[in-house]
Residue frames as qw, qx, qy, qz and C-alpha x, y, z in Angstrom:
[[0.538, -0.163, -0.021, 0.827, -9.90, -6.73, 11.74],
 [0.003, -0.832, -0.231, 0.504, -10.60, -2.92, 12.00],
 [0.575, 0.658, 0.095, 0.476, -9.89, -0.57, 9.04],
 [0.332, -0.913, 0.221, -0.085, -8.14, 1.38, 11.78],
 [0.812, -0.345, 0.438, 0.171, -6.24, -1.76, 12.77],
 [0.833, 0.395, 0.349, 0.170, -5.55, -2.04, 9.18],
 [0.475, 0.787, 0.000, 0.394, -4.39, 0.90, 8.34],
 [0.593, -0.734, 0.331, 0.005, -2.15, 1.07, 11.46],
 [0.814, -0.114, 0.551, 0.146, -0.55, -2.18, 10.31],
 [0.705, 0.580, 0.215, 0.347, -0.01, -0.76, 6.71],
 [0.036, -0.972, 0.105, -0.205, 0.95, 2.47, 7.79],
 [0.718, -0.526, 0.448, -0.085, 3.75, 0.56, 10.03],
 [0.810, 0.141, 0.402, 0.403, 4.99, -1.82, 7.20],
 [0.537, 0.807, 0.112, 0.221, 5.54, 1.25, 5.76],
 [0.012, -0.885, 0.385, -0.261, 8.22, 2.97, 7.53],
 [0.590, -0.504, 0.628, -0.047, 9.40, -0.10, 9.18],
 [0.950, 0.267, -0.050, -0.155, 10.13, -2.02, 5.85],
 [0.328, 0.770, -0.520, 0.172, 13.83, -1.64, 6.25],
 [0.408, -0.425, 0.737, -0.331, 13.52, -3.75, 9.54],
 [0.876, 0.057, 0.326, -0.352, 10.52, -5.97, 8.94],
 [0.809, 0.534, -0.200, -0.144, 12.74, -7.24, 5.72],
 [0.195, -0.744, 0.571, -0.285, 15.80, -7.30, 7.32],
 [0.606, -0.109, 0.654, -0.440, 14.70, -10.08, 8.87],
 [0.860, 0.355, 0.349, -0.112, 14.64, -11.65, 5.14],
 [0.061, -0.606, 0.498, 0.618, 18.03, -11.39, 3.74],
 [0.428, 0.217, 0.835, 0.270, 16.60, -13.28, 1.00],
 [0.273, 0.857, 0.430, 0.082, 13.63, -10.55, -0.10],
 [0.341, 0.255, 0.167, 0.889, 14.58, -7.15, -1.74],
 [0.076, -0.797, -0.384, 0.460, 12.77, -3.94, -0.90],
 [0.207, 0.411, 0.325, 0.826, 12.44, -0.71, -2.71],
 [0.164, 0.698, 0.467, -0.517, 10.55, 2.61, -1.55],
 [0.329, 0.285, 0.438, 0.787, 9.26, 4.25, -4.69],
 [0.022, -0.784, -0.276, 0.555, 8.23, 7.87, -4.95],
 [0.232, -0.314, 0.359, 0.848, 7.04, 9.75, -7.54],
 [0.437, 0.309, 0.016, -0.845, 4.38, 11.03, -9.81],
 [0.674, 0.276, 0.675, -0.117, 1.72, 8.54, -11.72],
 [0.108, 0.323, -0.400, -0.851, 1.72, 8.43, -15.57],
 [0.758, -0.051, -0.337, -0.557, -1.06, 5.97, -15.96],
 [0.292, -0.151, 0.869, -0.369, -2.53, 3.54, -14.15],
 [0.661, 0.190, -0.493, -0.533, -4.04, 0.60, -16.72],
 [0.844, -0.035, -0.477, -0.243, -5.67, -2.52, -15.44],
 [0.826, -0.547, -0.123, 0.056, -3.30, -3.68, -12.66],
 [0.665, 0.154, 0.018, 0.730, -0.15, -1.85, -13.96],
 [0.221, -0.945, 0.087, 0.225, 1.00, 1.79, -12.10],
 [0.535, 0.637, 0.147, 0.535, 3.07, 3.54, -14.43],
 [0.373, -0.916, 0.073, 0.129, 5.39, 6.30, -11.84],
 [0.413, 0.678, -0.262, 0.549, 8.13, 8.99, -12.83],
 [0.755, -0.362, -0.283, 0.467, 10.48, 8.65, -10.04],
 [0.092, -0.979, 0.138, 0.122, 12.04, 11.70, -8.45],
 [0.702, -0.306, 0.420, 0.486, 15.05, 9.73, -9.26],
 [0.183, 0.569, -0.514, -0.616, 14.43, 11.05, -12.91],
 [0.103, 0.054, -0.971, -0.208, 13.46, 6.81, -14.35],
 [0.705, -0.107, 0.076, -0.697, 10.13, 5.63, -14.60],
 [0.011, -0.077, 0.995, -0.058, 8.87, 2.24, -13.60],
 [0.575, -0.196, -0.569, -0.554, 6.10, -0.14, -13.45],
 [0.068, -0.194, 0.875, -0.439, 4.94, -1.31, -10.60],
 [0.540, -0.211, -0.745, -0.329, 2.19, -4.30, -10.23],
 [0.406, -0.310, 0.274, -0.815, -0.97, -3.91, -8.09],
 [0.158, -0.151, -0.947, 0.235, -2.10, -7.53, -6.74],
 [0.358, -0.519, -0.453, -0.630, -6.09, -7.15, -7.15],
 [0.497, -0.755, -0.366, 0.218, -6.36, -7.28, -2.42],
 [0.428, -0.059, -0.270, 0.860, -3.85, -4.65, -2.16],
 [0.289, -0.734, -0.421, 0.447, -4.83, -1.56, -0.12],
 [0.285, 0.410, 0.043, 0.865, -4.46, 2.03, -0.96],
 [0.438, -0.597, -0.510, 0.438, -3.96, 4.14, 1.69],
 [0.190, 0.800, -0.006, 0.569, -4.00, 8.33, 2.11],
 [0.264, -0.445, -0.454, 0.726, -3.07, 10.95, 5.01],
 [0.019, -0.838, -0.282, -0.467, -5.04, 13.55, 5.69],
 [0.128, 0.500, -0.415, 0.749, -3.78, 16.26, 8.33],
 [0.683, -0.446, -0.552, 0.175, -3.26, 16.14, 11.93],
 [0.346, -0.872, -0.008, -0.346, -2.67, 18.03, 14.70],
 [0.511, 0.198, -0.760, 0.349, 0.22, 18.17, 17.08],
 [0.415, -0.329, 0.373, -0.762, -2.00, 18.64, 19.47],
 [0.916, -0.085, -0.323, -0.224, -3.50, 14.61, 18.65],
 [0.688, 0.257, -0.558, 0.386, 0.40, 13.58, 19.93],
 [0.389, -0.796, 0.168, -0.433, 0.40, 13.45, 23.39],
 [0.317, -0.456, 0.781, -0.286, 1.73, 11.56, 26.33],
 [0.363, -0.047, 0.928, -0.070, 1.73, 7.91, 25.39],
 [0.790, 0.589, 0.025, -0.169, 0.44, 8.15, 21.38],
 [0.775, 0.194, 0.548, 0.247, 2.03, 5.96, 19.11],
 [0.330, 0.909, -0.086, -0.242, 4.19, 7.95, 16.63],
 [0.884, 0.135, 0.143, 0.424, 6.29, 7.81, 13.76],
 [0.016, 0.937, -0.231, -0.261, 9.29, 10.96, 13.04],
 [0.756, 0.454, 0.125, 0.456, 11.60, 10.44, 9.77],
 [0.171, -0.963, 0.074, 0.192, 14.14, 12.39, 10.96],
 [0.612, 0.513, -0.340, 0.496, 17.92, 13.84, 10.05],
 [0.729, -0.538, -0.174, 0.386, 20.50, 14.02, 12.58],
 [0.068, 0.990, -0.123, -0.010, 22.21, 17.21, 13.07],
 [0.731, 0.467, -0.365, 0.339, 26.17, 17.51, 13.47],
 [0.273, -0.472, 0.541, -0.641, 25.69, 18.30, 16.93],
 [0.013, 0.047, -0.988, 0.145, 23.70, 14.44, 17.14],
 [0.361, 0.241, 0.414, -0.800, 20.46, 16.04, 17.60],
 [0.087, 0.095, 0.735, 0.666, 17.25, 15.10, 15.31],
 [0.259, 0.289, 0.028, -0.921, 15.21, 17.06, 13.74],
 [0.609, 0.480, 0.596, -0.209, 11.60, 15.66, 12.52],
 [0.023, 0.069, -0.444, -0.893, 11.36, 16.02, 8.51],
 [0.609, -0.288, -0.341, -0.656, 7.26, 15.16, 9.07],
 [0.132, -0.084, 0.886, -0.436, 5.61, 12.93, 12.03],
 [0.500, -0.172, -0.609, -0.590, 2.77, 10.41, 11.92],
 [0.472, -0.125, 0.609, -0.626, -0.06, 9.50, 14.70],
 [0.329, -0.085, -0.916, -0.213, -0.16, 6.22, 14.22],
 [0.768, -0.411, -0.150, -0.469, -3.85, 4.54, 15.38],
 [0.601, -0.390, 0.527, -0.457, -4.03, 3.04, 18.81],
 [0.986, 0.087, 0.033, -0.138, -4.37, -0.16, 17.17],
 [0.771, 0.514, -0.254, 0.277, -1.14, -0.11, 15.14],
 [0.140, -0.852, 0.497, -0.089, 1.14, 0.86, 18.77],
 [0.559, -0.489, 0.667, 0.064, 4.21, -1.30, 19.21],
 [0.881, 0.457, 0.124, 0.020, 4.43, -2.53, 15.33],
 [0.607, 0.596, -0.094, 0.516, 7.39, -2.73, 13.80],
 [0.480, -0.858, -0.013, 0.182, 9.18, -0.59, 17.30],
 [0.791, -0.325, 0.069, 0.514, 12.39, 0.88, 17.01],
 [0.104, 0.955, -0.130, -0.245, 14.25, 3.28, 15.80],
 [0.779, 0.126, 0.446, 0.422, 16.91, 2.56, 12.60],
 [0.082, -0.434, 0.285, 0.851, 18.25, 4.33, 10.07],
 [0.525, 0.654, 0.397, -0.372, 16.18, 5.39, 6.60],
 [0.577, 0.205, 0.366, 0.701, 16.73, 6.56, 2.96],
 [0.351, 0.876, 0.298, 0.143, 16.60, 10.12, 2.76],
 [0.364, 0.829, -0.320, 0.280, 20.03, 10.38, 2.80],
 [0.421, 0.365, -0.678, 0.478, 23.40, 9.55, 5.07],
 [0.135, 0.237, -0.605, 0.748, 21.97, 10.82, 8.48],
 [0.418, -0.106, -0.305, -0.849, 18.59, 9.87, 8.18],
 [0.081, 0.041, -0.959, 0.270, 16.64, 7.84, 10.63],
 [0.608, -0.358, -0.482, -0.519, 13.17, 6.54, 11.37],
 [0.092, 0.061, -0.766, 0.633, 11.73, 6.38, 14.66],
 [0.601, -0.437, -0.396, -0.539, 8.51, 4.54, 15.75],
 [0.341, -0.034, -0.698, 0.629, 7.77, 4.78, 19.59],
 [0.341, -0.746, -0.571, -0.037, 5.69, 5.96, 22.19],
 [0.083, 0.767, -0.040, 0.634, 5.58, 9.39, 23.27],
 [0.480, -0.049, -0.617, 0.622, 7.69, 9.80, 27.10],
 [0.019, -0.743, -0.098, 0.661, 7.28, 13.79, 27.69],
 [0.492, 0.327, 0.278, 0.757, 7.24, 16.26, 25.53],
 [0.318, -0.619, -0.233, 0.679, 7.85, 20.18, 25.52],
 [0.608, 0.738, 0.182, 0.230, 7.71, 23.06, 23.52],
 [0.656, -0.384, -0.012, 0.650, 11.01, 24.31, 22.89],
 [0.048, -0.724, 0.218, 0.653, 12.87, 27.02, 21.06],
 [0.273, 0.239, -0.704, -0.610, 12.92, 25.05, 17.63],
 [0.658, -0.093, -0.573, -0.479, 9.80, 23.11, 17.85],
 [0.920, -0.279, 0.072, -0.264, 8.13, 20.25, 20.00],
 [0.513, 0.484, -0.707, -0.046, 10.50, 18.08, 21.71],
 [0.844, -0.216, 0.097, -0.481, 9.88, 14.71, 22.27],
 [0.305, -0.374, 0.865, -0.136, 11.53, 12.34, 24.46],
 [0.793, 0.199, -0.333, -0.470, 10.50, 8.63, 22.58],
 [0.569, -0.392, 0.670, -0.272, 10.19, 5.39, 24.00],
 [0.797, 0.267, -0.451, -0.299, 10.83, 1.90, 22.10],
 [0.975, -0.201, 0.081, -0.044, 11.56, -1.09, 22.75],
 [0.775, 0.229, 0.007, 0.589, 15.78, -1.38, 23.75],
 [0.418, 0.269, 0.140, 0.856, 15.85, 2.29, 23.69],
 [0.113, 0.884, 0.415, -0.183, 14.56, 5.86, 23.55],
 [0.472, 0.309, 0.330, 0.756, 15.25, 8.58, 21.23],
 [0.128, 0.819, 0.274, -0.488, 14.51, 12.63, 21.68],
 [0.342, 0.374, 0.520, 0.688, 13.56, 14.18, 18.33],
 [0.050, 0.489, 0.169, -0.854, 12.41, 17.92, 17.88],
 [0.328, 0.625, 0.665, 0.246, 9.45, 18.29, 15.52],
 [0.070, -0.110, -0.033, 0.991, 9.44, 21.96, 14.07],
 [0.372, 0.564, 0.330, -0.660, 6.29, 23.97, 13.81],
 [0.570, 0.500, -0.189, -0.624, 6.31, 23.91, 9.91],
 [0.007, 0.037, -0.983, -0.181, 7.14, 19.81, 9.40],
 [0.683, -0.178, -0.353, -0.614, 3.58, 18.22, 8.05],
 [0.208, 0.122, 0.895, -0.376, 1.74, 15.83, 10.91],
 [0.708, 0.072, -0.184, -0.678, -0.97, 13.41, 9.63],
 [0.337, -0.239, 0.847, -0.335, -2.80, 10.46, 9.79],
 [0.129, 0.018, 0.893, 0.430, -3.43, 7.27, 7.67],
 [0.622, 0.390, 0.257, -0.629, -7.10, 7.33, 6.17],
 [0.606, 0.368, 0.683, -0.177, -8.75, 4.91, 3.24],
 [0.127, 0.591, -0.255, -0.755, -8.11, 5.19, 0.09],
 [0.719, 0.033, 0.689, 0.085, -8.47, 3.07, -3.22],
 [0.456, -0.071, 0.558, 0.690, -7.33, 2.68, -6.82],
 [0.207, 0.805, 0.477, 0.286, -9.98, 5.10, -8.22],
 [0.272, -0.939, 0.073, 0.200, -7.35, 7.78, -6.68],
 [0.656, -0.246, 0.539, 0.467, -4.70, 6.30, -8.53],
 [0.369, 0.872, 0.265, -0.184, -4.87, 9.43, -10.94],
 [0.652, 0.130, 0.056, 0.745, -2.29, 10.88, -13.30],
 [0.042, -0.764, -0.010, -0.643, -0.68, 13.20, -12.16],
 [0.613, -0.714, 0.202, -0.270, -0.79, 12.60, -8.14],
 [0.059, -0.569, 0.770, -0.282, 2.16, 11.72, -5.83],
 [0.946, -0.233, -0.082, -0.209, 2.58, 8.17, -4.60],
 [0.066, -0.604, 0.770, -0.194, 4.83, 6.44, -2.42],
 [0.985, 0.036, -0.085, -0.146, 5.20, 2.49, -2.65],
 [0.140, -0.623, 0.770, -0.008, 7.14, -0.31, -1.03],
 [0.837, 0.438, -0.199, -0.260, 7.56, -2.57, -3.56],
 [0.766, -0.239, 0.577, 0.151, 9.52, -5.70, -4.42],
 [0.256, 0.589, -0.537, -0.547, 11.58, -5.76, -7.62],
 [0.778, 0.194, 0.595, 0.057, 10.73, -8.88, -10.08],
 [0.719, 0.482, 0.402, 0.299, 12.49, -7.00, -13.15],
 [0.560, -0.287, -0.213, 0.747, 13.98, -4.30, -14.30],
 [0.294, -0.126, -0.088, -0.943, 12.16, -0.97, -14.01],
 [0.532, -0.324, -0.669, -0.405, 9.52, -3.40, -12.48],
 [0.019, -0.370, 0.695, -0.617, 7.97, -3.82, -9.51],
 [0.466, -0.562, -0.646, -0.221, 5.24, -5.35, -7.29],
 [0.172, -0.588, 0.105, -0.783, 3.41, -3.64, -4.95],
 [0.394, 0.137, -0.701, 0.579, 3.35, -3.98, -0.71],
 [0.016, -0.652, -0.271, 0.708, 2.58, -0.79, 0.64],
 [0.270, 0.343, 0.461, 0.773, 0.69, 1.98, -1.23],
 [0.035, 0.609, 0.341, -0.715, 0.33, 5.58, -0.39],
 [0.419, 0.460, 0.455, 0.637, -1.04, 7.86, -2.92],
 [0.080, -0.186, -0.226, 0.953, -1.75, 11.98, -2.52],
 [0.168, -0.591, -0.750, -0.243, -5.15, 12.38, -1.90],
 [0.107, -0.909, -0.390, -0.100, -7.19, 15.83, -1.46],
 [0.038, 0.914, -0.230, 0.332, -3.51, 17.64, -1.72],
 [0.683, -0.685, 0.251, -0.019, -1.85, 15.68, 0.84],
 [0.621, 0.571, -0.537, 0.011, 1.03, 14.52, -0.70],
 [0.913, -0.379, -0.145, 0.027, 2.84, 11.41, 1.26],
 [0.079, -0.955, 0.287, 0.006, 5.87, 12.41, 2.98],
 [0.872, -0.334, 0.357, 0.038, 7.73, 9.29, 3.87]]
Protein backbone atom coordinates (compact mmCIF):
# COMPACT_ATOMS: atom_id res chain seq x y z
CA UNK A 1 0.00 0.00 0.00
CA UNK A 2 1.27 3.53 -0.99
CA UNK A 3 1.97 6.21 1.69
CA UNK A 4 -0.18 8.27 -0.66
CA UNK A 5 -2.82 5.55 -0.60
CA UNK A 6 -2.40 5.70 3.03
CA UNK A 7 -2.67 8.88 3.75
CA UNK A 8 -5.71 9.29 1.43
CA UNK A 9 -7.43 6.56 3.44
CA UNK A 10 -6.54 8.34 6.81
CA UNK A 11 -7.19 11.60 5.61
CA UNK A 12 -10.85 10.18 4.58
CA UNK A 13 -11.54 8.35 7.96
CA UNK A 14 -11.04 11.56 9.04
CA UNK A 15 -13.79 13.68 7.91
CA UNK A 16 -15.96 10.82 7.13
CA UNK A 17 -15.94 9.37 10.77
CA UNK A 18 -19.45 10.51 11.42
CA UNK A 19 -20.58 8.14 8.51
CA UNK A 20 -18.00 5.37 8.51
CA UNK A 21 -19.29 4.86 12.39
CA UNK A 22 -22.65 5.34 11.77
CA UNK A 23 -22.62 2.28 10.38
CA UNK A 24 -21.67 1.02 14.11
CA UNK A 25 -24.34 2.13 16.39
CA UNK A 26 -22.49 0.18 18.83
CA UNK A 27 -18.88 2.29 18.62
CA UNK A 28 -18.63 5.93 19.96
CA UNK A 29 -16.63 8.60 18.19
CA UNK A 30 -15.17 11.81 19.35
CA UNK A 31 -13.16 14.54 17.23
CA UNK A 32 -10.68 16.11 19.59
CA UNK A 33 -8.98 19.43 19.03
CA UNK A 34 -6.71 21.21 20.87
CA UNK A 35 -3.29 22.05 22.05
CA UNK A 36 -0.66 19.20 23.44
CA UNK A 37 0.53 19.40 27.09
CA UNK A 38 2.80 16.43 27.00
CA UNK A 39 3.16 13.61 25.20
CA UNK A 40 4.84 10.62 27.60
CA UNK A 41 5.39 7.13 26.36
CA UNK A 42 2.09 6.30 24.58
CA UNK A 43 -0.09 8.86 26.48
CA UNK A 44 -1.10 12.51 24.54
CA UNK A 45 -1.97 14.84 27.10
CA UNK A 46 -4.45 17.82 24.94
CA UNK A 47 -6.20 21.11 26.30
CA UNK A 48 -9.33 21.07 24.39
CA UNK A 49 -10.73 24.25 22.91
CA UNK A 50 -13.64 23.05 24.84
CA UNK A 51 -11.67 24.48 27.92
CA UNK A 52 -11.08 20.26 29.60
CA UNK A 53 -8.12 18.42 29.03
CA UNK A 54 -7.87 14.76 28.19
CA UNK A 55 -5.77 11.84 27.58
CA UNK A 56 -5.80 10.22 24.70
CA UNK A 57 -3.90 6.69 23.97
CA UNK A 58 -1.55 6.22 20.97
CA UNK A 59 -1.58 2.35 19.87
CA UNK A 60 2.33 1.89 19.04
CA UNK A 61 1.06 1.33 14.50
CA UNK A 62 -0.88 4.42 14.62
CA UNK A 63 -0.04 7.05 11.97
CA UNK A 64 0.53 10.69 12.37
CA UNK A 65 -0.39 12.65 9.71
CA UNK A 66 0.28 16.68 8.72
CA UNK A 67 -1.03 19.21 5.88
CA UNK A 68 1.06 21.26 4.29
CA UNK A 69 -0.45 23.96 1.78
CA UNK A 70 -2.09 23.68 -1.46
CA UNK A 71 -3.17 25.42 -4.17
CA UNK A 72 -6.59 26.00 -5.60
CA UNK A 73 -5.19 25.79 -8.58
CA UNK A 74 -4.26 21.61 -7.67
CA UNK A 75 -8.49 21.35 -7.60
CA UNK A 76 -9.60 20.95 -10.85
CA UNK A 77 -12.11 19.17 -12.98
CA UNK A 78 -12.47 15.70 -11.57
CA UNK A 79 -9.96 15.96 -8.19
CA UNK A 80 -11.13 14.35 -5.27
CA UNK A 81 -12.00 16.95 -2.57
CA UNK A 82 -13.08 17.49 0.78
CA UNK A 83 -15.07 21.25 1.89
CA UNK A 84 -16.29 21.50 5.73
CA UNK A 85 -18.67 23.86 5.07
CA UNK A 86 -21.64 26.16 6.84
CA UNK A 87 -24.81 26.70 5.17
CA UNK A 88 -25.99 30.13 4.76
CA UNK A 89 -29.74 31.25 5.49
CA UNK A 90 -30.24 31.64 1.97
CA UNK A 91 -29.15 27.44 1.73
CA UNK A 92 -25.99 28.26 0.12
CA UNK A 93 -22.45 26.83 1.49
CA UNK A 94 -19.69 28.42 2.10
CA UNK A 95 -16.21 26.37 2.39
CA UNK A 96 -14.66 26.99 6.06
CA UNK A 97 -11.17 25.21 4.46
CA UNK A 98 -10.97 22.46 1.49
CA UNK A 99 -8.74 19.40 1.12
CA UNK A 100 -7.15 17.69 -2.21
CA UNK A 101 -7.50 14.51 -1.32
CA UNK A 102 -4.73 11.98 -3.26
CA UNK A 103 -5.91 10.22 -6.35
CA UNK A 104 -5.67 7.16 -4.44
CA UNK A 105 -8.02 8.07 -1.59
CA UNK A 106 -11.12 9.22 -4.49
CA UNK A 107 -14.51 7.75 -3.70
CA UNK A 108 -13.72 6.91 0.20
CA UNK A 109 -16.02 7.47 2.54
CA UNK A 110 -18.41 9.66 -0.54
CA UNK A 111 -21.03 11.81 0.46
CA UNK A 112 -21.96 14.64 1.81
CA UNK A 113 -23.56 14.76 5.72
CA UNK A 114 -23.68 16.97 8.25
CA UNK A 115 -20.47 17.83 10.78
CA UNK A 116 -19.63 19.37 14.22
CA UNK A 117 -18.79 22.82 13.86
CA UNK A 118 -21.96 23.82 14.80
CA UNK A 119 -25.96 23.56 13.75
CA UNK A 120 -25.47 24.22 9.93
CA UNK A 121 -22.40 22.59 9.36
CA UNK A 122 -21.73 20.00 6.76
CA UNK A 123 -18.96 17.93 5.23
CA UNK A 124 -18.69 17.20 1.71
CA UNK A 125 -16.36 14.63 0.00
CA UNK A 126 -16.84 14.40 -3.88
CA UNK A 127 -15.51 14.90 -7.11
CA UNK A 128 -15.12 18.13 -8.65
CA UNK A 129 -18.22 18.69 -11.72
CA UNK A 130 -17.30 22.44 -12.96
CA UNK A 131 -16.13 25.00 -11.27
CA UNK A 132 -15.99 28.95 -11.64
CA UNK A 133 -14.70 31.87 -10.19
CA UNK A 134 -17.35 33.86 -8.80
CA UNK A 135 -18.02 37.03 -6.91
CA UNK A 136 -17.35 35.40 -3.37
CA UNK A 137 -14.85 32.82 -4.22
CA UNK A 138 -14.50 29.51 -6.34
CA UNK A 139 -17.64 27.77 -6.96
CA UNK A 140 -17.85 24.32 -7.19
CA UNK A 141 -20.50 22.19 -8.45
CA UNK A 142 -19.63 18.51 -6.46
CA UNK A 143 -20.38 15.18 -7.43
CA UNK A 144 -21.01 12.07 -4.95
CA UNK A 145 -22.44 9.26 -4.94
CA UNK A 146 -26.73 9.81 -4.60
CA UNK A 147 -26.11 13.41 -5.05
CA UNK A 148 -24.22 16.62 -5.79
CA UNK A 149 -23.63 19.59 -3.79
CA UNK A 150 -22.35 23.34 -4.99
CA UNK A 151 -20.13 24.90 -2.32
CA UNK A 152 -18.23 28.33 -2.76
CA UNK A 153 -14.67 28.23 -1.45
CA UNK A 154 -13.54 31.91 -0.59
CA UNK A 155 -10.16 33.21 -1.55
CA UNK A 156 -8.96 33.46 2.15
CA UNK A 157 -10.32 29.69 3.46
CA UNK A 158 -6.86 27.48 3.92
CA UNK A 159 -6.48 24.53 1.01
CA UNK A 160 -3.99 21.69 1.77
CA UNK A 161 -2.87 18.42 1.50
CA UNK A 162 -2.20 15.34 3.77
CA UNK A 163 1.70 14.72 4.11
CA UNK A 164 3.72 12.24 6.73
CA UNK A 165 4.17 12.90 9.87
CA UNK A 166 5.16 11.02 13.18
CA UNK A 167 5.16 11.16 16.98
CA UNK A 168 8.51 13.05 17.19
CA UNK A 169 6.06 16.11 16.12
CA UNK A 170 3.91 15.39 18.86
CA UNK A 171 5.40 18.58 20.65
CA UNK A 172 4.00 20.73 23.43
CA UNK A 173 2.56 23.26 22.50
CA UNK A 174 1.29 22.33 18.75
CA UNK A 175 -2.35 21.93 17.54
CA UNK A 176 -3.77 18.47 17.00
CA UNK A 177 -6.86 17.10 15.84
CA UNK A 178 -7.85 13.35 16.73
CA UNK A 179 -10.68 10.93 16.16
CA UNK A 180 -10.69 9.02 18.99
CA UNK A 181 -12.81 6.46 20.81
CA UNK A 182 -13.73 7.10 24.46
CA UNK A 183 -12.73 4.07 26.98
CA UNK A 184 -13.06 6.52 30.13
CA UNK A 185 -13.60 9.55 31.27
CA UNK A 186 -11.39 12.38 29.99
CA UNK A 187 -9.86 9.33 28.12
CA UNK A 188 -9.42 8.35 24.91
CA UNK A 189 -7.86 6.10 22.23
CA UNK A 190 -6.58 7.18 19.24
CA UNK A 191 -7.92 6.51 15.27
CA UNK A 192 -7.05 9.34 13.31
CA UNK A 193 -4.20 11.78 14.14
CA UNK A 194 -3.47 15.14 12.73
CA UNK A 195 -0.98 17.25 14.40
CA UNK A 196 0.30 21.08 13.23
CA UNK A 197 3.35 20.69 11.60
CA UNK A 198 5.73 23.58 10.10
CA UNK A 199 2.72 26.15 11.16
CA UNK A 200 0.01 24.40 9.51
CA UNK A 201 -2.40 24.02 11.97
CA UNK A 202 -5.27 21.22 11.09
CA UNK A 203 -8.46 22.72 10.20
CA UNK A 204 -11.03 20.02 10.34
Amino acid sequence: MSTYYKLGALCAAMVFSSVSFAQMPEAKVERVRGDIVSFKGDTLTVHRKSGDTVTVHLKPALGVSAFIPAKMSDAKVGTYVGTPAMTGSDGKLTATSMIVFPEAARGTAEGHFAYDFGPQSTMTNASIVSMVTGAHGHELNLSYKGGSSKVTVPENVPVVTPVPASKTDLTVGKKVFVVATPVAKNAYEAQVLFVEKDGVVPQF
